[in-house]
Structure formats: structure tokens, C-alpha cells
Z-matrix of the N, CA and C atoms (Angstrom, degrees):
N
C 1 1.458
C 2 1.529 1 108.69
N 3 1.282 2 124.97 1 125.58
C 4 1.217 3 141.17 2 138.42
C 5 1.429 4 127.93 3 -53.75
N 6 1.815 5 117.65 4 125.76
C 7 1.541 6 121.22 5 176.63
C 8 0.785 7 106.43 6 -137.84
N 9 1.728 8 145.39 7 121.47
C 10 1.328 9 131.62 8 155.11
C 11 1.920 10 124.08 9 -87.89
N 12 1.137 11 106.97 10 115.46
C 13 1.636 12 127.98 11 -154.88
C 14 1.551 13 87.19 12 -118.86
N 15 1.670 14 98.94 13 111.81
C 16 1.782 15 105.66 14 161.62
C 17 1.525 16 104.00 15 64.58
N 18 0.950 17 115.92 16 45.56
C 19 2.169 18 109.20 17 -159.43
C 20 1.458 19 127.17 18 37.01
N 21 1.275 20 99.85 19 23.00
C 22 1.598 21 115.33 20 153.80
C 23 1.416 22 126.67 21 -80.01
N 24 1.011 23 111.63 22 141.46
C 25 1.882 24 115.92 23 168.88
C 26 1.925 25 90.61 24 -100.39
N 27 0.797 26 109.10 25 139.27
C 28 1.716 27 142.98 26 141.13
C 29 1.708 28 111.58 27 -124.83
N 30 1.486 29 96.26 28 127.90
C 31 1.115 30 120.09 29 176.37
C 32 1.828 31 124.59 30 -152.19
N 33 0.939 32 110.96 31 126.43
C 34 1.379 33 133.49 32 -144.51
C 35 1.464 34 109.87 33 -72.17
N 36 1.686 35 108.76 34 -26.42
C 37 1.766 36 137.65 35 -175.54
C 38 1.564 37 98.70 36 -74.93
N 39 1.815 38 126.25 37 -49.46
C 40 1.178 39 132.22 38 -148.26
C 41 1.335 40 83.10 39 -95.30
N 42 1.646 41 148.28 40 -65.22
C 43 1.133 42 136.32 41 -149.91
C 44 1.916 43 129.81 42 -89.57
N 45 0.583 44 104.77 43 -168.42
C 46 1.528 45 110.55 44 -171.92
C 47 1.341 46 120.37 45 -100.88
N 48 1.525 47 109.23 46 113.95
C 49 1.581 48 97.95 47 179.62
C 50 1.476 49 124.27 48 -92.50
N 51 1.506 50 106.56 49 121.81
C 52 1.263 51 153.73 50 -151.55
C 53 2.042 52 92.24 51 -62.94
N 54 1.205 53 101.00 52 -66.61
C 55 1.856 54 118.49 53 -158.82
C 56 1.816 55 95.72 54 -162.65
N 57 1.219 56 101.94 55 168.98
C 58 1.359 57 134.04 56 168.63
C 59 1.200 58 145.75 57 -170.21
N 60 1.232 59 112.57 58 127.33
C 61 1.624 60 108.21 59 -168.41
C 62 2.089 61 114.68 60 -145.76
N 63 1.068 62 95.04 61 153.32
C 64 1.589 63 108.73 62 -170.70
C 65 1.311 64 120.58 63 -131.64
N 66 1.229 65 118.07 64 140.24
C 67 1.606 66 122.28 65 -163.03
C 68 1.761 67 80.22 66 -128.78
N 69 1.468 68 102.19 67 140.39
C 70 1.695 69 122.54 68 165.67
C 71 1.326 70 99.29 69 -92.94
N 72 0.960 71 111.17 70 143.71
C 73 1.873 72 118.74 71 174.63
C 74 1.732 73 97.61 72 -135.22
N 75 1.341 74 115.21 73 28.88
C 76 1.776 75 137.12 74 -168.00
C 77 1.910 76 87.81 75 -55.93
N 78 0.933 77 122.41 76 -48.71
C 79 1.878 78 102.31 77 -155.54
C 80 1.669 79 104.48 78 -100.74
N 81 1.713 80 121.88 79 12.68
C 82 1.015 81 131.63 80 -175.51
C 83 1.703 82 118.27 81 -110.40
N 84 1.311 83 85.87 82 -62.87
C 85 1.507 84 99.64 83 165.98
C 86 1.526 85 135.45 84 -129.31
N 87 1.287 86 88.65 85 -13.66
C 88 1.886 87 116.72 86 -179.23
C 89 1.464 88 109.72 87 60.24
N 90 1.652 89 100.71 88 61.95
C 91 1.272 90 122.34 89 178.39
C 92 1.325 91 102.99 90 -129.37
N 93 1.272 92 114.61 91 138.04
C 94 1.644 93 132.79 92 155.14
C 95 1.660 94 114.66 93 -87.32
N 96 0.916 95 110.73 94 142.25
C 97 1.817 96 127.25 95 176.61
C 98 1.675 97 98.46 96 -118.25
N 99 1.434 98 106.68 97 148.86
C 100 1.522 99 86.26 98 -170.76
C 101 2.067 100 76.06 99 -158.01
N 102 1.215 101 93.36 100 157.41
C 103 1.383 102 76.59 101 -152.67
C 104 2.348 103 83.27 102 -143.32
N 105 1.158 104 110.75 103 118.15
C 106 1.556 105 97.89 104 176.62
C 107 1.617 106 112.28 105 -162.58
N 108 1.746 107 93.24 106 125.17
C 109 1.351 108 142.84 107 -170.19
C 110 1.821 109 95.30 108 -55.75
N 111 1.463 110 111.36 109 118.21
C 112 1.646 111 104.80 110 159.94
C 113 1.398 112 102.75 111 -131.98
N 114 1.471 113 101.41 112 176.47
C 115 1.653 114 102.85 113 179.97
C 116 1.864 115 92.23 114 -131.13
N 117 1.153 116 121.58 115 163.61
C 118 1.467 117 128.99 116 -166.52
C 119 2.066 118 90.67 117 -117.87
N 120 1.218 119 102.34 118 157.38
C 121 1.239 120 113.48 119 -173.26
C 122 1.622 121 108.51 120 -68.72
N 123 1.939 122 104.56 121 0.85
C 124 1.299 123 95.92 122 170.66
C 125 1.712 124 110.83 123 -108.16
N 126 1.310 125 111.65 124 31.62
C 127 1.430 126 122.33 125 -162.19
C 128 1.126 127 125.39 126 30.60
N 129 1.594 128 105.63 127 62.89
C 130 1.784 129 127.41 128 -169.05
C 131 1.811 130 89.21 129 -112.52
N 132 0.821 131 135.06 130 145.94
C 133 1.262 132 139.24 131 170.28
C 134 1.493 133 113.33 132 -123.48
N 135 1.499 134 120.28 133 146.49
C 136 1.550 135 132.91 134 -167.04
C 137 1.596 136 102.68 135 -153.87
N 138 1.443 137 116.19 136 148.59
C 139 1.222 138 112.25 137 173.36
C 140 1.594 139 86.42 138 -125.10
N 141 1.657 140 72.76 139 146.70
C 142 1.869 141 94.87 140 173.59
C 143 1.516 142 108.43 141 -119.67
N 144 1.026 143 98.53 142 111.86
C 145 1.684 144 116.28 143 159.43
C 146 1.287 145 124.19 144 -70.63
N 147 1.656 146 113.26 145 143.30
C 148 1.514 147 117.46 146 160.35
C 149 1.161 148 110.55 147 -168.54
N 150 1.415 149 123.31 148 138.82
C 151 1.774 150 123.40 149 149.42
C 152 1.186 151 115.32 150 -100.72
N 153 1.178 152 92.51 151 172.13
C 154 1.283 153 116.61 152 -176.15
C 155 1.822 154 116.61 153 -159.72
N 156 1.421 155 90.57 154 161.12
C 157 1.499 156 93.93 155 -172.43
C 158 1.836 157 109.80 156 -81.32
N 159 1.284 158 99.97 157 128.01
C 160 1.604 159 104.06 158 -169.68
C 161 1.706 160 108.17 159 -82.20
N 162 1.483 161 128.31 160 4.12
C 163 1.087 162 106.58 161 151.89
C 164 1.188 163 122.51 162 -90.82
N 165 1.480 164 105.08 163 -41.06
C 166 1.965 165 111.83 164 175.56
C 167 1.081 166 110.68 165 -92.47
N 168 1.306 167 124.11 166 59.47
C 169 1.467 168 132.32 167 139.74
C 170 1.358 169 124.70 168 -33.02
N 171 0.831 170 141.98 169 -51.68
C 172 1.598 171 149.20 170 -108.06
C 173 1.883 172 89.62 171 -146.52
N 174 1.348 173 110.75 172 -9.39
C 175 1.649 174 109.04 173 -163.88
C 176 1.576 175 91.23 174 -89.36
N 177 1.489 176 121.90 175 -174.05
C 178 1.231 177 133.76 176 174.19
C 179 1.144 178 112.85 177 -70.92
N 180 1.788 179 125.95 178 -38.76
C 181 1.383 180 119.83 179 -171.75
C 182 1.156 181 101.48 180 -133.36
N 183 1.706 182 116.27 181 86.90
C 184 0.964 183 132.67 182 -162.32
C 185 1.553 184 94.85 183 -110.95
N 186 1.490 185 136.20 184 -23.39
C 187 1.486 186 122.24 185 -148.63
C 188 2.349 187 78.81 186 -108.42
N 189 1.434 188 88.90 187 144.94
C 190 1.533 189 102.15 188 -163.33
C 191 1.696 190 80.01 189 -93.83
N 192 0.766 191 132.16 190 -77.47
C 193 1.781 192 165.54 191 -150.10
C 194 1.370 193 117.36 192 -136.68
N 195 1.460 194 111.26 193 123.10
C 196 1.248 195 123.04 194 169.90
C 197 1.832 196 102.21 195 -139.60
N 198 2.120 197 106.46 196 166.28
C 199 1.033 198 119.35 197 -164.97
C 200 1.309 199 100.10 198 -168.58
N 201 1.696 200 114.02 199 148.21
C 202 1.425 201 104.29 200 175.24
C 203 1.711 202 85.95 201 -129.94
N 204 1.148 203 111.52 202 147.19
C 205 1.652 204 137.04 203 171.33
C 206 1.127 205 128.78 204 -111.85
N 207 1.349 206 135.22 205 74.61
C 208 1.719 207 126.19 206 172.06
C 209 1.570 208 112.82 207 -32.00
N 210 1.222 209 109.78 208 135.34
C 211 1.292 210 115.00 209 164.84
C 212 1.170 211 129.28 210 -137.97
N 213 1.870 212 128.04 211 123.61
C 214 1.570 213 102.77 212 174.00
C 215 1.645 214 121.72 213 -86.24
N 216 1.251 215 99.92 214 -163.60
C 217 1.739 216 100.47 215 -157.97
C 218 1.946 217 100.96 216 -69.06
N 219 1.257 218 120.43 217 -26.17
C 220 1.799 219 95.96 218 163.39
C 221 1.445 220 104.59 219 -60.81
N 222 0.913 221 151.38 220 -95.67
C 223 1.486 222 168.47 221 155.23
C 224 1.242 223 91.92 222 25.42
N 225 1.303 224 133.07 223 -27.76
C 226 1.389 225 118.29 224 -150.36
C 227 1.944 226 81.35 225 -103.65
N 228 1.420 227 83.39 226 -60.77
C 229 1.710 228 91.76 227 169.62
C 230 1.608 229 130.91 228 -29.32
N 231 1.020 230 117.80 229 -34.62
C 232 1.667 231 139.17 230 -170.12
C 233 1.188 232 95.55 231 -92.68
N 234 1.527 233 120.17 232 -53.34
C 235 1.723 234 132.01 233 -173.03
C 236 1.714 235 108.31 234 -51.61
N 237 1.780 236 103.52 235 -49.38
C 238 1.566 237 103.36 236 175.90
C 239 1.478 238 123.56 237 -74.22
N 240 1.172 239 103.29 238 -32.30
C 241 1.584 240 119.86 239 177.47
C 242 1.540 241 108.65 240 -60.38
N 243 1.806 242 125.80 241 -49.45
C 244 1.410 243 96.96 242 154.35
C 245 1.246 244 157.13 243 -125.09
N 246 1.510 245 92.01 244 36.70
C 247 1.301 246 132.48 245 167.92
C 248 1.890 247 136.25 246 -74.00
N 249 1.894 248 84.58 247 -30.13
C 250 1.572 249 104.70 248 -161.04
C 251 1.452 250 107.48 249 -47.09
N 252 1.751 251 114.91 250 -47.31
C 253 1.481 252 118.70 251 -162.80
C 254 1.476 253 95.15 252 -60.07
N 255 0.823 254 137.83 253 -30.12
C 256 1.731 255 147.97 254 172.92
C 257 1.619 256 99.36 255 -32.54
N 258 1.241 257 108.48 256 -52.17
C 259 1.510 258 125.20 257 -129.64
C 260 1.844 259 78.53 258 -75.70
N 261 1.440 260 116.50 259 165.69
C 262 1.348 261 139.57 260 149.11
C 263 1.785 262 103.28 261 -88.91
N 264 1.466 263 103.05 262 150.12
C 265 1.727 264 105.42 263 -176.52
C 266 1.788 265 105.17 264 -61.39
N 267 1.302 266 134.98 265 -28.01
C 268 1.307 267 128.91 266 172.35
C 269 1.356 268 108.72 267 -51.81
N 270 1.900 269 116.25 268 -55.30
C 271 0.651 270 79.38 269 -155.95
C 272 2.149 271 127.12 270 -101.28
N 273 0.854 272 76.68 271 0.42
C 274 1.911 273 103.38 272 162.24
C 275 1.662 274 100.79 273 -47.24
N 276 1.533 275 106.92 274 -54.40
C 277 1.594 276 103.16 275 170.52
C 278 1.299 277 113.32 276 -58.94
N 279 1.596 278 116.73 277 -39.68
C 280 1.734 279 88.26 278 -179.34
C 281 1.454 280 128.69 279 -88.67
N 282 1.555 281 105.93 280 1.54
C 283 1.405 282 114.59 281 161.51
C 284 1.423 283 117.95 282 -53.63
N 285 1.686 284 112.97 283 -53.91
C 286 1.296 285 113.27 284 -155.28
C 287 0.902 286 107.11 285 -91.67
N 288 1.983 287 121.88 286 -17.81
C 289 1.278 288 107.27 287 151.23
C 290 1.707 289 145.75 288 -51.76
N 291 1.373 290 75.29 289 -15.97
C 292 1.924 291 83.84 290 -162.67
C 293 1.854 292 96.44 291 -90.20
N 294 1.256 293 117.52 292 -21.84
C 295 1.769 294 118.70 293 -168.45
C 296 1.776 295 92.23 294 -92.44
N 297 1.613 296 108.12 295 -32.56
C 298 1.542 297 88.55 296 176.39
C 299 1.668 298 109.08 297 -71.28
N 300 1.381 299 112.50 298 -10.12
C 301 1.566 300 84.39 299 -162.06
C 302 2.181 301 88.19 300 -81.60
N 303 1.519 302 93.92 301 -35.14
C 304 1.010 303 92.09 302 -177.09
C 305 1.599 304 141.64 303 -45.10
N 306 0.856 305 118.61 304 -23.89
C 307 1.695 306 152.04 305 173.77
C 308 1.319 307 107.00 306 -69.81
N 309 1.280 308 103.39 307 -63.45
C 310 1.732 309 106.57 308 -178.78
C 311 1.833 310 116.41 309 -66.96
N 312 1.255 311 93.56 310 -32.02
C 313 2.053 312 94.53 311 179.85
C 314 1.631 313 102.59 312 -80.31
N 315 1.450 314 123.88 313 -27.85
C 316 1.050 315 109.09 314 -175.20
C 317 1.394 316 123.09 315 -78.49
């Protein structure tokens, strides 16, 4: 997905994905939320949102809603903090990999 934010492009194809995580909403609405962290080659970070319908996944028009969100590094902070239980153990590792490296270069 393509967003232009502030006369910015974010785009989801060019940058690097950061983390990812997904919430089932299966016995409510039988929707997935899926929620994933990138960073841009200018180490700008955005999360892109989307659901989708968790039976027709797999169909052509499967994504219900999508969104991209700039975020700076609190935001990102708050985002993992209550998000984490979300997370699978990979991918929590590649979160904290990516803020430790981040910390130290900055």
C-alpha cells in the first residue's frame, strides 16, 4: 500500500518490515486485524493497518480496510507495549532487535 503523509510517500513494497502482529476477532465478526511496523530507508517508521475477512482470506478481495500511520519512536513504544501479548516470540525478537540496534546508532 501506498500513502502520501505531509508530501510523503510511505509505501509498504519499498520499506522494511519492522514487526507484525494479528488479533482474530473469529467468534465476533470473523475478522482479522493485522497490524505491521516498517521503517523507510530514511528510518521513518509507519504502521500499516488492515482487516480482513478471516474466512475469505485467500479470495481476491479479501482486505476490508486498510491505513498507514506515521509514528515516532514513543508511539512506537506505547504501540509495542500494548500490543506485545499480540506478538508471537519471533516476532517480539525482531522488535527488540530492531530498537536495540536502534538506540545504539542513534
Amino acid at each position: 500500500m501506498e500513502k502520501v503523509i505531509k508530501w510523503k510517500l510511505y509505501d509498504t513494497e519499498k520499506s522494511e518490515l519492522v514487526a507484525k502482529n494479528s488479533i482474530f476477532n473469529f467468534f465476533i465478526s470473523k475478522e482479522e486485524i493485522i497490524e505491521e511496523l516498517y521503517k523507510t530507508k530514511k528510518w521513518e517508521y509507519f504502521l500499516y493497518s488492515f482487516v480482513i475477512n478471516a474466512i475469505s482470506r485467500h479470495e481476491v478481495w479479501w482486505k476490508l480496510w486498510e491505513n498507514i500511520k506515521v509514528l515516532n519512536l514513543s508511539q512506537i513504544l506505547k504501540w509495542y507495549e500494548k500490543k506485545q501479548k499480540d506478538f508471537s516470540d519471533e516476532e517480539k525478537s525482531k522488535f527488540l532487535k530492531e530498537f536495540w540496534k536502534f538506540f545504539i546508532e542513534a
